[in-house]
Every structure is written in C-alpha cells, then in structure tokens.
C-alpha positions as CSV (number, residue, x, y, z in Angstrom):
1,X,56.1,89.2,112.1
2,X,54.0,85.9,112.1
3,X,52.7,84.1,108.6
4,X,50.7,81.0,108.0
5,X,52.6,79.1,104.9
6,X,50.4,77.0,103.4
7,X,51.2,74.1,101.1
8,X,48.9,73.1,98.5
9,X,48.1,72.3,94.7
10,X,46.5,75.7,94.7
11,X,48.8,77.9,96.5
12,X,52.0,77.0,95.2
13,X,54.2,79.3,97.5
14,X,57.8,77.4,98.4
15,X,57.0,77.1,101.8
16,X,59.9,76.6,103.7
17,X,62.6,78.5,101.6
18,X,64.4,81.6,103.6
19,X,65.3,84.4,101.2
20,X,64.1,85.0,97.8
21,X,63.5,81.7,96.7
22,X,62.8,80.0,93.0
23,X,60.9,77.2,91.9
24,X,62.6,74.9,89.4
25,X,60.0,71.9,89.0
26,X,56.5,71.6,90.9
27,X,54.4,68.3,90.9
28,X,51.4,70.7,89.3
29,X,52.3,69.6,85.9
30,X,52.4,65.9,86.1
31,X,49.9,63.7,87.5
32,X,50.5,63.8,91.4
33,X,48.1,62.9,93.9
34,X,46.3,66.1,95.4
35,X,47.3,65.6,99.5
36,X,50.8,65.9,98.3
37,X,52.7,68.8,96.7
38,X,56.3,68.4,95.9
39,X,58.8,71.1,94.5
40,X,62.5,71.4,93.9
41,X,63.8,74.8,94.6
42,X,66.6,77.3,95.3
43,X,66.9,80.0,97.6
44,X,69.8,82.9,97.9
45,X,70.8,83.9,101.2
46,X,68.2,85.6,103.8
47,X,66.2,85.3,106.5
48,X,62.9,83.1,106.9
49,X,60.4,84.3,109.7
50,X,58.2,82.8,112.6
51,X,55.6,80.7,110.5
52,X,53.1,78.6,110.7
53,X,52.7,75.6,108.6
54,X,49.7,73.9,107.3
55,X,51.7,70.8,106.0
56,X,53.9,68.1,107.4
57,X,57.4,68.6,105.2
58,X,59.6,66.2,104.5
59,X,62.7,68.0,102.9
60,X,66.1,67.1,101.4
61,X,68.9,69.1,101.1
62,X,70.4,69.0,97.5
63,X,73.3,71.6,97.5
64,X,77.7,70.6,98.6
65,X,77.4,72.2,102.0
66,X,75.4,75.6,103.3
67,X,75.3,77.3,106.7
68,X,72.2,77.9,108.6
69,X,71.0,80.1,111.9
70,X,68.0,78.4,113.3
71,X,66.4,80.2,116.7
72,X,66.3,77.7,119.6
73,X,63.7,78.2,122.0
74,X,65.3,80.0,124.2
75,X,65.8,82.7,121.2
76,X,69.2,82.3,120.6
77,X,70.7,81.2,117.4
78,X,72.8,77.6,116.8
79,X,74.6,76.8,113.5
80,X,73.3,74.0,111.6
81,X,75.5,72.6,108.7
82,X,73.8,70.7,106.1
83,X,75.5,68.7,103.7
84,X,74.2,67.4,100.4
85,X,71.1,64.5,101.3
86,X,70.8,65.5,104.4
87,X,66.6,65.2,105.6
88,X,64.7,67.4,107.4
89,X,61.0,66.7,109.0
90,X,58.6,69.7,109.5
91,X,55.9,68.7,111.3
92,X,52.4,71.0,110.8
93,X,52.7,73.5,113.2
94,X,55.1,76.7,114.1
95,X,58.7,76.4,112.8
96,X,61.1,79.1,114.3
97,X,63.0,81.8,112.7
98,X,66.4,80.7,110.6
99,X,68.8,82.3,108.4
100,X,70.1,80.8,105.6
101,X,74.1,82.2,104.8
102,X,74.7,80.8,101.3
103,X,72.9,80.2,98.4
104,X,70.9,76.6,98.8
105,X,68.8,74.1,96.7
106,X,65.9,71.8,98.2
107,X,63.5,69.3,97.6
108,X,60.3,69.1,99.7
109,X,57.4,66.6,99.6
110,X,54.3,68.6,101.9
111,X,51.6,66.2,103.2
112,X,48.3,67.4,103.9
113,X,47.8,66.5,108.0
114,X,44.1,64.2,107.2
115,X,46.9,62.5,104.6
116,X,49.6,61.7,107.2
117,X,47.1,61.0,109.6
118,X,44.9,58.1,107.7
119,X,48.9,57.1,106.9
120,X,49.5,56.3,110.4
121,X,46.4,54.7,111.3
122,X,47.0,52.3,108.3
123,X,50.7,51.1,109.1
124,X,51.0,51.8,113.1
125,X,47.5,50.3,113.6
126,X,46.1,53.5,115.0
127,X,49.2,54.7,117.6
128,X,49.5,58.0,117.9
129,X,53.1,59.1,116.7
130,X,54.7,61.9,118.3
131,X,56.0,64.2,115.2
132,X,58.8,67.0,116.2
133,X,61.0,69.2,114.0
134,X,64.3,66.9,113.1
135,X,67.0,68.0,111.2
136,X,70.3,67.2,109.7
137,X,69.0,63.2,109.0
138,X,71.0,60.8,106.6
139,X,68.2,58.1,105.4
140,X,69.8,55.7,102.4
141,X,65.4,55.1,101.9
142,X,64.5,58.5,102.0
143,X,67.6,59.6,99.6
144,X,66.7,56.9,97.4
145,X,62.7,57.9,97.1
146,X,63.3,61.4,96.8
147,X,65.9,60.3,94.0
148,X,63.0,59.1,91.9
149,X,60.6,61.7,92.5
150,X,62.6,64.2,91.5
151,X,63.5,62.3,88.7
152,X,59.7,62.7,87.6
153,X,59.6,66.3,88.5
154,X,62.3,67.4,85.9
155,X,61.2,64.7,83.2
156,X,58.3,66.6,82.6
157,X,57.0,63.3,81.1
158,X,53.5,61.8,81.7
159,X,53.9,59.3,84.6
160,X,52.0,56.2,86.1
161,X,49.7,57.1,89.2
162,X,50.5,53.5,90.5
163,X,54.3,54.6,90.4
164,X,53.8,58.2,92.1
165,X,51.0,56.7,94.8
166,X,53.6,54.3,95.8
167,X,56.6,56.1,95.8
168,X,55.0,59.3,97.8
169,X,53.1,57.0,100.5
170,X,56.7,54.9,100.9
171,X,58.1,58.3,101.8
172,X,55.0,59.4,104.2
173,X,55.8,55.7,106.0
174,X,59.8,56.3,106.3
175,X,59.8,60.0,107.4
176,X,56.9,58.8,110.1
177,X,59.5,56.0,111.3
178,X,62.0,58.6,111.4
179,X,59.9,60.8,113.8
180,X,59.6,57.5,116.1
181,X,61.7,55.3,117.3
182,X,61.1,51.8,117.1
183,X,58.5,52.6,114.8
184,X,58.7,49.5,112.5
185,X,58.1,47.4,116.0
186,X,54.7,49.2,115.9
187,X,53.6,47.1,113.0
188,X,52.2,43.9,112.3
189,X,53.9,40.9,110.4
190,X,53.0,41.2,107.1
191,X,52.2,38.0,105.2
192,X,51.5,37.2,101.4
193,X,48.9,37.9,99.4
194,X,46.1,35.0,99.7
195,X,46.6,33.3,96.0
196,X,42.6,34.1,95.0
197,X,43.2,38.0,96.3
198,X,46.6,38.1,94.3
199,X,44.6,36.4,91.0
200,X,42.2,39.5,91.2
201,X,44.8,42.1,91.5
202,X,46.6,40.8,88.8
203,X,43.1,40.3,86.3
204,X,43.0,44.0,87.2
205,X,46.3,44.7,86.2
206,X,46.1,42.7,83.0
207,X,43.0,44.7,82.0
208,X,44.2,47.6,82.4
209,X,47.2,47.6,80.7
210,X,46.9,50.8,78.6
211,X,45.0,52.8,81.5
212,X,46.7,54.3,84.9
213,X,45.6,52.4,88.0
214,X,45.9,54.4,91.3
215,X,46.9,52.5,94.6
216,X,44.1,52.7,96.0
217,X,42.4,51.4,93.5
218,X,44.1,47.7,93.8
219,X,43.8,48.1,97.6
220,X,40.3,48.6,97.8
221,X,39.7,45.6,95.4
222,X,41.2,43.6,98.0
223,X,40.0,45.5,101.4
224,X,43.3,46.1,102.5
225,X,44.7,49.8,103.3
226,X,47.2,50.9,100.8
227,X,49.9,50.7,103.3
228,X,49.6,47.1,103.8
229,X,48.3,45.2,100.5
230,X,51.7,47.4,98.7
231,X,53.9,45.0,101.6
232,X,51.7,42.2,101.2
233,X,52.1,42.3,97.6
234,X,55.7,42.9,97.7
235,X,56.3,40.1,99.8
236,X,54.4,38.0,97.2
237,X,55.8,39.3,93.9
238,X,59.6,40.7,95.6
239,X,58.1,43.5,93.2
240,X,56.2,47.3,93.8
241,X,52.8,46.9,92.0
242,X,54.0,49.6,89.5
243,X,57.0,47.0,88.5
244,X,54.5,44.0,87.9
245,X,52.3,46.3,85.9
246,X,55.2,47.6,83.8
247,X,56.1,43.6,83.1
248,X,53.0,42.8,82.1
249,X,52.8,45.9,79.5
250,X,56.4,44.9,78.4
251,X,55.8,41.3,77.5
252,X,52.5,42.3,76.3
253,X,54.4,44.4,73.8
254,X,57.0,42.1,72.6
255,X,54.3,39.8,72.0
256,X,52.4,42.2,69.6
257,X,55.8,42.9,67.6
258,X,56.3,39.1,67.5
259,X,52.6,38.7,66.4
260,X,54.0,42.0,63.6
261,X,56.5,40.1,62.7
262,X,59.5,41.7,64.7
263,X,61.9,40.0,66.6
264,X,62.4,42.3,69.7
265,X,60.6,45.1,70.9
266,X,64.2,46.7,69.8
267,X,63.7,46.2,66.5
268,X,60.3,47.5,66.2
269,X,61.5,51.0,67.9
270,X,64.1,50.5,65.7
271,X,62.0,50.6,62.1
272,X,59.5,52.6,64.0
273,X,61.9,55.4,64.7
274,X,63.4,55.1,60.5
275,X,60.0,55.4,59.4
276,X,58.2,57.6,61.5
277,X,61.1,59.5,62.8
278,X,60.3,59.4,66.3
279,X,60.2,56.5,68.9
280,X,57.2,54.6,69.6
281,X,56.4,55.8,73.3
282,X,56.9,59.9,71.8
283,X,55.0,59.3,69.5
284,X,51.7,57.7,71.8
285,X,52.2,60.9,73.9
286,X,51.9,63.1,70.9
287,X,48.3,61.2,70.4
C-alpha cells in the first residue's frame, strides 16, 4: 500500500502520525502564513505506511520516551528511541514504513518545497543543499522556536504576522543548517542596516503601530530578502523586528495613559479592568 500525504491549509490530514492519530491545535485558526502548516498532535500505537510526502517536515517529539520501528532500506526494521525534544527532518519525498509502540505526541512545522526552496536561495546564496531524512536531533534553536509556536498554537489568541513570519522562516533556516554541514559557512557576513534604510523601516513601523506588518513587507521596503534584512536588522537593533515593533507600541501606550492622566500602563489596566471588568487588550479583541 502506497499514499501521497499531503500537507496543506486545505487538507489538514496529520501527515506524518502512525496509528490513529488526533489533532490538538492547527495553525488554521490563527493568522499563519499559507506555505506553512503547523499542528500539535497525538497518535496511539500502530503502523504508518510507505508515503509520499508533498512537504518538507520539521518535527519535534513532545512525549517522556516512545519506541519506534522504522524500515531501513534494506527492509528490515531498526529501533529508534525518541526522547522528549528530540527533531526529526522529513524531506519531500518517500518516507519508509515505521511502527510506532507506545502512545506519542508531536509537533510538526510542513513547508511547502517553492517555500524552502526561495529559503535557501535567500540565506545560502543559491547552493543547492542536500536534504535527507534525519532523526533523533537535539537542537537548543530548534527546541526553543518550536517552544514559541506552539505557545501560539494553544493560545488561540490573535497573533502578530511579523512575530509568526519570523519565527517560522528562523526555523526553515535552522532545520536547513541541520540537513548540511557547515551550512552557516555558506553564508555571507552580515553587516548592519545602512542608518537611512534602518530610518525607513522604523517610519514604517511607527505608522503602523495598530496594524500587523508581515516580513516581507519591511524587507521589500528595503530590497533585501527576508532572510537577510531580519540579521541585518538584528545586528543593528540586538532585537527581532517583532520586539522593536512591540517597544514602540509599549511606550506608545504609556505615553497615552500619561497624556490620560495615569501613571503606568499598570494602573490604567488596573482602573480599566475595575470599571469595565475586563483588561484592556480582551477587551480590543472583543471589538
């Protein structure tokens, strides 16, 4: 038996879960950029067939400790132990038969291949990078970005696209030095934003304050690729785009409670919650 799993904002099927598997939280109901789909899941014990997939999968491994079977090429089967954090990397393409032997709980982020590939022609300067099935990784950045995505996933809260854009192309970079070695040697020194490019970017920022910017967005109103103006302006702020923006909105509002007659944005969720009953930021998304 052969399938084609296919991984996409409009075929939501858990695609690389053996046994009956269940979907906790899907990146469907927040604002999530459309080449990525990322779901939390978990899966009983059972048996995943031959597939094909459509998607290059980056996957973390959330449960203590659970046994798998994968088939080798040769068709026999090998025990693979994966503890809690440990990575995986799927790349598009046939993945072999496995069988799960205890009940297990992932995380996957599935990147579209056009997504992944304008990803590497942006941060490896066009170099073809060879992408293989690897298993079993421990990656302190990859644990740490998966952290905060699923984070957003079970909030359920409205989210910045700045935030999500940067977070999933940061883990479409890491898992792509992962698949390579010496990777980061591929790329180029990255300098500082030029002070008249960095003036624009933040104009833009400060104009937008009460609007969701995408990374692109900021990128193309340099003419840099996302990949390098979110370094560049990282090594001119020591900040992620998203945590500039969110500065600027924060001493924008303690200026308006100051201008209200508040001393602290503390004090104003304070009344704000006695009088209305709810805070200030539930109450903008009930709007």
């Amino acid at each position: 038996m052969f399938q084609t799993i296919t991984a996409s904002h409009e075929s939501l099927t858990s695609v690389i879960a053996p046994g009956p598997a269940r979907v906790l939280f899907t990146s469907r109901e927040i604002d999530f950029p459309e080449p990525v789909l990322m779901e939390r899941y978990v899966c009983e014990p059972g048996e995943r067939v031959e597939a094909q997939l459509d998607a290059h999968i980056v996957s973390m491994h959330l449960a203590r400790s659970t046994v798998f079977e994968q088939r080798t090429p040769l068709g026999r089967f090998r025990n693979i132990v994966k503890s809690e954090g440990a990575i995986t990397l799927f790349p598009a393409g046939r993945i072999t038969e496995v069988k799960v032997k205890g009940p297990a709980e992932f995380a996957y982020c599935a990147f579209a291949p056009e997504y992944m590939q304008q990803v590497m022609e942006e941060e490896f300067s066009g170099r073809a990078i060879p992408l293989h099935i690897r298993t079993n990784l421990h990656d302190i950045r990859l644990r740490q970005l998966f952290e905060r995505l699923i984070e957003l996933l079970q909030s359920g809260a409205p989210c910045g696209r700045l935030y999500v854009d940067s977070l999933t192309h940061e883990l479409a970079i890491r898992s792509l030095e992962l698949h390579a070695e010496r990777a980061s040697a591929y790329r180029e020194k990255i300098s500082a934003l030029p002070p008249y490019i960095f003036r624009r970017v933040a104009e833009m920022l400060r104009a937008n304050l009460h609007e969701r910017i995408r990374l692109s967005d900021l990128a193309e109103l340099c003419g840099y690729s996302r990949a390098h103006f979110l370094r560049m302006f990282q090594v001119t702020t020591g900040l992620t785009p998203y945590e500039y923006h969110m500065q600027m909105r924060i001493q924008h509002a303690m200026t308006l409670a100051a201008a209200c007659g508040f001393s602290s944005q503390s004090h104003l969720a304070s009344v704000f919650k006695k009088r209305m009953g709810t805070t200030p930021s539930e109450f903008r998304r009930q709007l």
